[in-house]
N, C-alpha and C positions, 0 to 999 in steps of 0.2 A: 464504084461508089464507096464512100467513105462511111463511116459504123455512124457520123452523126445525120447523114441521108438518108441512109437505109432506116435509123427511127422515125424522122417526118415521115418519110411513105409511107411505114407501116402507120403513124398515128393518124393519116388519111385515110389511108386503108381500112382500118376499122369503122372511122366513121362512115366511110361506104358503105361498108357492110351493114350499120345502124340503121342507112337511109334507108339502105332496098330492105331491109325487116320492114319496116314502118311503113314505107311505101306496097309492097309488096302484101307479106303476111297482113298488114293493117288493115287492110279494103277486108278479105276476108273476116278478119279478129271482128270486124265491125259488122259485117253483114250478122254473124253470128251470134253479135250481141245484140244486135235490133229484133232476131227472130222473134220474141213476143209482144215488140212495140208495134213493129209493120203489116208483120202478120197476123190477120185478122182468122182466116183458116187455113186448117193441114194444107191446101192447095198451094195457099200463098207461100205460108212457109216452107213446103219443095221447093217452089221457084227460085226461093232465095235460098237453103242450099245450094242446089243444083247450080246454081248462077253462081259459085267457085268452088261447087265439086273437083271441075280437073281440075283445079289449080291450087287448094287451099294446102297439100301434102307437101307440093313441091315448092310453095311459099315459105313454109315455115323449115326450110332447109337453111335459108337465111338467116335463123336462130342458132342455128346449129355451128353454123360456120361462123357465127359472127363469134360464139364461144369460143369455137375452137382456135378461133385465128386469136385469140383474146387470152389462151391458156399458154399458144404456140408464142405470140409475140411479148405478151407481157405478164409472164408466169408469176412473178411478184403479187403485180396488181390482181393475179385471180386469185391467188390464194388469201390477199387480206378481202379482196370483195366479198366471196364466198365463206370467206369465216365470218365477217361481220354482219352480212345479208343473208346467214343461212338459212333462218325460220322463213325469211321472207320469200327467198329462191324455193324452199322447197314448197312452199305454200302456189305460186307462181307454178313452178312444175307438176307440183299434183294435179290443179286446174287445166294447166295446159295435156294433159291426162285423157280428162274428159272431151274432149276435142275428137280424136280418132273414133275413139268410143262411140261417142254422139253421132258423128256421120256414118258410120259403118251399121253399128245396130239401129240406128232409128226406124226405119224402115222392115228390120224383119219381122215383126208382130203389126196386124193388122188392130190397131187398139188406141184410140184415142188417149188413156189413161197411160201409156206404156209410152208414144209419142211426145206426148206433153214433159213428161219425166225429162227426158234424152234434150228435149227444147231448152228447156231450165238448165240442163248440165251443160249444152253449148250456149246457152248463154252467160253463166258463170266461167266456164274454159278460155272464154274470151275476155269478158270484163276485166275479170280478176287478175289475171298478167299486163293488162292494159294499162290498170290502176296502180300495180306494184314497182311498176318499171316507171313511173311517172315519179314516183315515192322516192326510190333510190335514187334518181338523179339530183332529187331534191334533197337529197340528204349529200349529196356528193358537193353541191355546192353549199352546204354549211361546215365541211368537213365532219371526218369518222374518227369517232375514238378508239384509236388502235397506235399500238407501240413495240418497236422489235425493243427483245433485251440486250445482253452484251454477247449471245448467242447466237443472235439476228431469228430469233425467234419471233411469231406474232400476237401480241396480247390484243385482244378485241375489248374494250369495258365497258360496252353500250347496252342494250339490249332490244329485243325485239318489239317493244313499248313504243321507248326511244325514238324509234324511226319515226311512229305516228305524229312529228310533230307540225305545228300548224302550217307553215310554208311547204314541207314538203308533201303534204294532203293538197296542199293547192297546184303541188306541180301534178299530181298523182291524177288530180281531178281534170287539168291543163291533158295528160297523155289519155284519159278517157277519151276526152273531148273528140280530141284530134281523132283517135280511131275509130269512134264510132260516126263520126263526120264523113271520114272515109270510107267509110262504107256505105252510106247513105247518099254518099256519090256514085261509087262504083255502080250502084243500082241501078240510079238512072241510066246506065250505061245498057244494063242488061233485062232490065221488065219493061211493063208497060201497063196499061191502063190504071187500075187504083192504087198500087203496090208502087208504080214513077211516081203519081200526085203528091203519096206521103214523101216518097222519099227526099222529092222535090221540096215539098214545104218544111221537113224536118231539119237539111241541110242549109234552106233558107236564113232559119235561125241557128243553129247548132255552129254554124262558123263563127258567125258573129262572135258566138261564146268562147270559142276559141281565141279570135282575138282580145278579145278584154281577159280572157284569165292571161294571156300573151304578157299583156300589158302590165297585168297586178302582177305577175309574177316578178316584172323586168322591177319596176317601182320599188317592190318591199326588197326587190333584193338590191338596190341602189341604197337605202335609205336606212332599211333593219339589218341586213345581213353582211357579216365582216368577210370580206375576201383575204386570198393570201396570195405572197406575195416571196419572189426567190431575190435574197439579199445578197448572197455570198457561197462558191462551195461547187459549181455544175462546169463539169468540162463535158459539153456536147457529143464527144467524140474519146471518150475515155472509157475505164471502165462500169461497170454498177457501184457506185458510192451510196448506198438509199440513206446514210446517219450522218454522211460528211460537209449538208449542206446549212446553210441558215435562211430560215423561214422567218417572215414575221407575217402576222396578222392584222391588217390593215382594213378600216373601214371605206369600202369603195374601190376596194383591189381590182376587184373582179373586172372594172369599167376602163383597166390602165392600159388595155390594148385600144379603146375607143377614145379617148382621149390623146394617144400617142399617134394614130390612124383611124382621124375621123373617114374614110372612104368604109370602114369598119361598120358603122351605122348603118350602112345598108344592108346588110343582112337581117339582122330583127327586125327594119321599117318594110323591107323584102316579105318577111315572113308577114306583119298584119296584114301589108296590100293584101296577100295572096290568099289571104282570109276572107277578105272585104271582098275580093273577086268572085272568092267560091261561092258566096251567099246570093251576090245579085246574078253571076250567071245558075244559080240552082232555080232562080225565080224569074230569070229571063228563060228558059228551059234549055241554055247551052250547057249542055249535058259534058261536052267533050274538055271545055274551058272549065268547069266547073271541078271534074275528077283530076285535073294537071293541076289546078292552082291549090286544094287540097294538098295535093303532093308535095308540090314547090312549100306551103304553109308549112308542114310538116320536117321537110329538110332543113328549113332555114330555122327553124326551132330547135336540131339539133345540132347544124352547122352553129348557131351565135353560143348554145351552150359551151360545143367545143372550144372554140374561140376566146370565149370568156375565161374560161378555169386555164387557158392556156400557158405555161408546159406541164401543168398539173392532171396527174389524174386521179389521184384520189387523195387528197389533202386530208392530213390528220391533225384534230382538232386537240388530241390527248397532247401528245411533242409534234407541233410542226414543223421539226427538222426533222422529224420520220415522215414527214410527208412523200408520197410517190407523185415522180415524174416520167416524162416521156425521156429524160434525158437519163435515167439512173433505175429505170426498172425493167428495163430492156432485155428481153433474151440475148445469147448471142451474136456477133457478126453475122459469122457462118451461117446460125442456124435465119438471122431473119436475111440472108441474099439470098437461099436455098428457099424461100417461101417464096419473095417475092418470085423468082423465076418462075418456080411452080404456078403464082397468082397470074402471072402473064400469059402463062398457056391454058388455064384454064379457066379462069374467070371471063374471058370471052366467048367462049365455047357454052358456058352458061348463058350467058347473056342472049346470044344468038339461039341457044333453044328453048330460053324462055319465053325468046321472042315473037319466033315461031309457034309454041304452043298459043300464046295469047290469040295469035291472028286466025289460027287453025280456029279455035272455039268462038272465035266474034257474033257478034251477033245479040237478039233478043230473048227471053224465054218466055213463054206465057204462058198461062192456065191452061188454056185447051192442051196445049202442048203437054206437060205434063200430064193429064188427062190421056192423053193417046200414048204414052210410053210410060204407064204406071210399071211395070214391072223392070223398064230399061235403066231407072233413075232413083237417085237416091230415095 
């Protein structure tokens, strides 16, 4: 394979890695954000731990890889994301912090007050990277004010304020949604009696909401927000040029892959359907259609993002001919055909024992159940 294949893969590659985050760590992020909506008492709220105890560690491996594949393939792009996103990332990783914490200590003091505490810190642990990551995307399609010198140095001149601004709070609000939706599926999957009802009635409406911030987002970013756009300067298959290309700034950029391939439209109309699905099967009680069309909701919210900003990945607002591409902030040949190999042999191996673990733990949890294995379970 030639250097300009080995970047599409790897630019797919990561958005895999996106999915299964979202898909995967998301059901959990979500269950653990509902623990004070759903749960009414300690009892309930074990169950809903314990309903991705085994899984919630080996979910957020996903995160891990998805960075790291993200340092390995596109070392550029991490280091201006992480210089411009720093307060935000680290605000995100403090939260996500409280996560281990929260599932490991909750349980060793017999105390309501002690309890309660540990509830509120999984439920901020979750929210709050949910919310942030929603943010930065949304800031990713207005582009980042950042600029190399004549050093290829990176100036960042935005600030951590900045980000908070209106569109990208509605995307912030759009990636809440979504996880904590998912998890109020995943549920249905695994409770039962009062703890299924809400969870049922909550994702009844909670997709919905999904779709319509879907839709305001797709809207304002048609109408208010300029896309960008590669004029001149990108040899696919060359070396990193990140300064030698021309960028302009065009209103409706972002919509020139939908316009050039309308078959392209199916992915956003993909994602509302699968919206609209998750809510009437939450209220039909197909519990099984309801936790996939979430999923599929979710993917195609970040497959149309990728698609849209396409071969951009972090557009700059400040000079956008320093804007980064897939085609020009690329690691190595070497280094990304020596991952891929590696991604070949292992990522299925993953896959197959995550698979296995899910079908190992299937099943329902209930109160009595907890009840009889107090000391066995979180």
């Amino acid at each position: 394979m030639d250097y300009e294949a080995l970047r599409f893969i790897w630019w797919v590659l990561i958005g895999v890695l996106l999915i299964g985050f979202v898909v995967t760590d998301g059901f959990d992020m979500g269950v653990a954000a509902l623990l004070k909506v759903l749960g009414r008492n300690d009892e309930q709220r074990r169950v809903m731990i314990n309903a991705v105890g085994p899984h919630w560690d080996g979910n957020q491996v996903w995160l891990i890889t998805a960075a790291g594949a993200l340092f390995a393939a596109w070392p550029v792009v991490y280091a201006a994301a992480f210089n411009g996103f720093y307060f935000a990332m680290m605000l995100a990783l403090f939260a996500l912090f409280l996560r281990p914490l929260g599932f490991e200590y909750r349980a060793k003091i017999d105390s309501d007050r002690w309890r309660g505490r540990w509830d509120w810190a999984l439920t901020a642990g979750s929210a709050v990277p949910a919310l942030i990551f929603g943010v930065a995307f949304g800031n990713l399609l207005q582009g980042v004010p950042f600029h190399f010198d004549e050093l290829h140095r990176l100036d960042y001149t935005g600030s951590f304020w900045a980000l908070l601004n209106p569109f990208a709070l509605l995307a912030g609000l759009l990636s809440l949604a979504m996880i904590v939706n998912h998890g109020a599926t995943y549920l249905q999957l695994k409770t039962d009696g009062e703890l299924l009802k809400r969870s049922e009635r909550l994702a009844g409406w909670l997709a919905l909401v999904c779709a319509v911030l879907f839709v305001l987002a797709g809207i304002w970013l048609a109408l208010g927000i300029d896309g960008y756009r590669v004029i001149d300067g990108i040899d696919t298959n060359a070396a990193n040029r990140t300064m030698d290309k021309t960028v302009e700034i065009v209103s409706g950029a972002w919509f020139d892959k939908y316009r050039s391939w309308p078959v392209l439209w199916l992915m956003p109309l993909s994602g509302i359907v699968a919206f609209i699905v998750c809510a009437l099967a939450s209220r039909a009680r197909m519990h099984a259609t309801a936790f996939i069309s979430s999923a599929l909701g979710m993917a195609m919210v970040i497959v149309t993002v990728g698609v849209s900003m396409f071969p951009f990945l972090m557009p700059s607002s400040s000079v956008p001919n320093h804007s980064l591409t897939m085609w020009d902030a690329t690691a190595s040949e070497a280094t990304l055909m020596i991952m891929f190999v590696v991604a070949c042999i292992f990522v299925p191996i993953v896959l197959g024992y995550t698979a296995w673990g899910y079908f190992v733990m299937r099943g329902r949890l209930t109160e009595q159940h907890i009840r009889e294995n107090t000391h066995n379970l979180y």
